[in-house]
C-alpha positions as CSV (number, residue, x, y, z in Angstrom):
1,X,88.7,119.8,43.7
2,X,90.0,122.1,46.1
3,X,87.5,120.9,48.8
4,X,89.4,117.2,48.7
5,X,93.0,118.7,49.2
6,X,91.9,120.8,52.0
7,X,90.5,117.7,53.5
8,X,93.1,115.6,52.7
9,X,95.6,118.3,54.2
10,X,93.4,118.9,58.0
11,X,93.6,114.9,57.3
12,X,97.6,114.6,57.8
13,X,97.6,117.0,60.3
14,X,95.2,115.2,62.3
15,X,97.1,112.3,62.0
16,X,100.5,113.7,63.2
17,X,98.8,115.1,65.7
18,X,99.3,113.4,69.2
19,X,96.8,114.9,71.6
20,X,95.4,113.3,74.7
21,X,94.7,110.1,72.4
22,X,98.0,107.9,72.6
23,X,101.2,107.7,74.5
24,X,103.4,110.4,73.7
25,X,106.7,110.2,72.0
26,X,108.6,112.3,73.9
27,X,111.1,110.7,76.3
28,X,110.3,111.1,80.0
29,X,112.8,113.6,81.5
30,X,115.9,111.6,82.7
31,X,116.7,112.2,86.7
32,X,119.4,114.6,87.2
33,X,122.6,113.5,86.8
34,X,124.2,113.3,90.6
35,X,126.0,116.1,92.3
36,X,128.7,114.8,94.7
37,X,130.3,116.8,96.5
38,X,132.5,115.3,99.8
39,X,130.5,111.7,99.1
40,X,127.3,113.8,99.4
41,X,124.6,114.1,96.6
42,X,123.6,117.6,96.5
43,X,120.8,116.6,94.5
44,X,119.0,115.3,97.7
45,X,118.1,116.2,100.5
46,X,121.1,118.1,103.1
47,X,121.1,119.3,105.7
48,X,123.8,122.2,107.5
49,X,123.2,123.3,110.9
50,X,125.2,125.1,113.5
51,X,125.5,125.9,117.2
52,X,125.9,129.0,119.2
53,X,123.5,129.9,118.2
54,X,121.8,127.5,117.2
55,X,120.5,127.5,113.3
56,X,119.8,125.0,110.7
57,X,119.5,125.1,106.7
58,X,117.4,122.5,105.1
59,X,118.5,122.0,101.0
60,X,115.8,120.4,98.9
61,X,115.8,120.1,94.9
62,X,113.1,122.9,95.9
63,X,114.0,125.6,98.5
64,X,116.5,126.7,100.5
65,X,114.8,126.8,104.6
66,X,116.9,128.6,107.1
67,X,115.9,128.1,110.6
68,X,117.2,129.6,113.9
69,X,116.0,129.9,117.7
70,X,116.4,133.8,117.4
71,X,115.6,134.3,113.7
72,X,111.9,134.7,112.1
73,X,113.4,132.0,109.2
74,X,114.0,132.4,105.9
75,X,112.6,130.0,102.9
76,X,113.9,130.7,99.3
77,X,114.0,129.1,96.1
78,X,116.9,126.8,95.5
79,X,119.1,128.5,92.8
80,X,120.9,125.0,92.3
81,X,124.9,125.1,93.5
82,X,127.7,126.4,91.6
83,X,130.4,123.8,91.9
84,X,133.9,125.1,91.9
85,X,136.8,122.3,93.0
86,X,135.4,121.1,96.8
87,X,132.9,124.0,97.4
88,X,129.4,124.2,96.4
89,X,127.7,127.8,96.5
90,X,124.3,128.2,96.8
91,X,123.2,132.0,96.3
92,X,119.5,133.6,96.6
93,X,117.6,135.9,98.1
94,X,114.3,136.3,100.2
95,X,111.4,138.6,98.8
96,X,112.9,141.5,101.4
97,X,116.0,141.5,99.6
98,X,117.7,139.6,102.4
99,X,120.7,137.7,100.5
100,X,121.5,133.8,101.3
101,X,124.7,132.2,100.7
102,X,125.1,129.0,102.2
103,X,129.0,127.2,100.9
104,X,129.5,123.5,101.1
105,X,133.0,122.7,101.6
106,X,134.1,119.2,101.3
107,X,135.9,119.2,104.2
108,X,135.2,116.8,107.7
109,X,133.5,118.6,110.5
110,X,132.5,118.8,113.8
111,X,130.0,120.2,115.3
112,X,131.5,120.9,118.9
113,X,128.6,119.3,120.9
114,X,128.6,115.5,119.8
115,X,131.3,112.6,118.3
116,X,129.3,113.0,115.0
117,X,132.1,113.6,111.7
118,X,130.2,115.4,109.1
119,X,131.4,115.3,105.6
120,X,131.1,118.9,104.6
121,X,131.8,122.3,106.2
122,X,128.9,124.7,106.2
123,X,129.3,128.5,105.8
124,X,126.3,130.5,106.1
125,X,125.8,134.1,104.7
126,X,122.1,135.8,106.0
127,X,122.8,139.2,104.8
128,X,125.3,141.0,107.1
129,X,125.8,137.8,109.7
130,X,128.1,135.2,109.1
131,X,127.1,131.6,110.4
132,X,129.5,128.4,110.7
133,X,128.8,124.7,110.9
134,X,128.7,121.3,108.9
135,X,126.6,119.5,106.8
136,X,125.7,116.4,105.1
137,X,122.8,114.5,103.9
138,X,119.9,113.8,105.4
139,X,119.9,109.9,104.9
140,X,123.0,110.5,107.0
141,X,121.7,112.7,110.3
142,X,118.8,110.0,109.9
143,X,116.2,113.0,110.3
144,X,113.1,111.7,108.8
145,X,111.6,114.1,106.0
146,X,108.1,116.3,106.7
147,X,105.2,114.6,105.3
């Protein structure tokens, strides 16, 4: 008798099981819910860059990339920003220990060298220097993404 129950028991289980064997019944993760912050959706691509010198800061979902003519770069996880009224703070820090604050600031800017109007300020914080510029998305600088 016992024999039939334990069969009857790996049975069920079997049967609530999903496995690889049918579509699953979990609900696919919903996209994030957007971030805007000065008409820009931080949850896509943005770009801040700056002159004199020149340096640049590509945001992805992904990483934080800092780029400048004098500087060896820096690539770090993106943390995600922490909203507060019209700034968004993104803070990390490279595998030296070299902290990375970049501020979004939904405030126009210009860059000094062109007619463009960006939608946000850009403050950037690479350990001991301070950097200034503006930023805005991608989709807007029309800079095509790396395959």
């Amino acid at each position: 008798m016992r024999l039939p129950l334990i069969a009857l028991a790996f049975l069920s289980l079997a049967a609530c099981s999903n496995g690889d064997n049918g579509p699953s019944s979990e609900a696919p993760a919903a996209p994030a819910a957007p971030v805007v912050l000065g008409g820009v959706d931080l949850n896509s691509d943005v770009r801040a860059i700056g002159t004199e010198p020149f340096w640049g800061i590509e945001i992805t979902p992904e990483h934080l990339a800092y780029t400048a003519v004098d500087h060896p770069g820096l690539t770090v996880a993106n943390p995600g920003p922490t909203l507060q009224g019209t700034t968004a703070v993104y803070a990390a820090a490279g595998s030296d220990g070299t902290a990375l604050v970049v501020t979004l600031i939904a405030t126009e800017c210009s860059d000094g060298m062109s007619d463009r109007v960006y939608p946000l300020t850009a403050r950037v914080e690479l350990g001991s220097e301070t950097l200034n510029g503006c930023a805005a998305s991608e989709a807007f600088l029309n800079i095509q993404p790396a395959p």
